[in-house]
N, C-alpha and C positions, 0 to 999 in steps of 0.2 A: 707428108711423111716421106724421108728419104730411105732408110730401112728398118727392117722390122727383125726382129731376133725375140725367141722363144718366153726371153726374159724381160724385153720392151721393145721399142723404137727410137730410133734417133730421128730427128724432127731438122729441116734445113729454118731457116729465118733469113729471107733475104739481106735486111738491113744489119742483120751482124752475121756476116758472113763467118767469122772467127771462131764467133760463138757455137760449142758440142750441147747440142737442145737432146734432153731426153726425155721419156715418158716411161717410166717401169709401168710391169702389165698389171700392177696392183691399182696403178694410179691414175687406167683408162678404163671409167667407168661411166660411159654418156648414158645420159637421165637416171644415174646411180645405182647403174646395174656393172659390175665387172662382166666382162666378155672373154673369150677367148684369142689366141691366136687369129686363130681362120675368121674371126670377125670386125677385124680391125680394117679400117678401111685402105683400100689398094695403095701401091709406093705413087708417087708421085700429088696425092688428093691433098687438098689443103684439112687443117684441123686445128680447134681454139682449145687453148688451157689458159691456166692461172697458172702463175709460175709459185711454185712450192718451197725452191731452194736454190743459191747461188754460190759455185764454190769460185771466189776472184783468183785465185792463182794458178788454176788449166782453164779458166774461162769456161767452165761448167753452167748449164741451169736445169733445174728440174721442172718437168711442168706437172699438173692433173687436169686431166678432160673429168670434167661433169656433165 
């Protein structure tokens, strides 16, 4: 995770580095429970989703942690 905001996270991906990786706080629900803010894991921790959505013309992607 590279930072975290009220309403999600932005996520780095090394291999596209171009690529804006986000996760809205709806759609960080590990073992399918939504969590809070304060329970998200620290900046810098790695974290797996499934990508949900791609917008190709700002090089957007959406992910969800399960």
């Amino acid at each position: 995770m590279k930072k975290a905001y009220p309403f999600g996270m932005f996520v780095a991906v090394a291999e596209f580095p171009d690529v804006t990786v986000t996760v809205d706080a709806a759609s960080y629900a590990p073992k399918g429970e939504i969590t809070s803010a304060e329970q998200w894991p620290p900046i810098g921790s790695p974290i797996e989703g499934v990508v949900v959505d791609h917008v190709e013309h700002n090089h957007q992607v959406k992910l969800r942690v399960e």
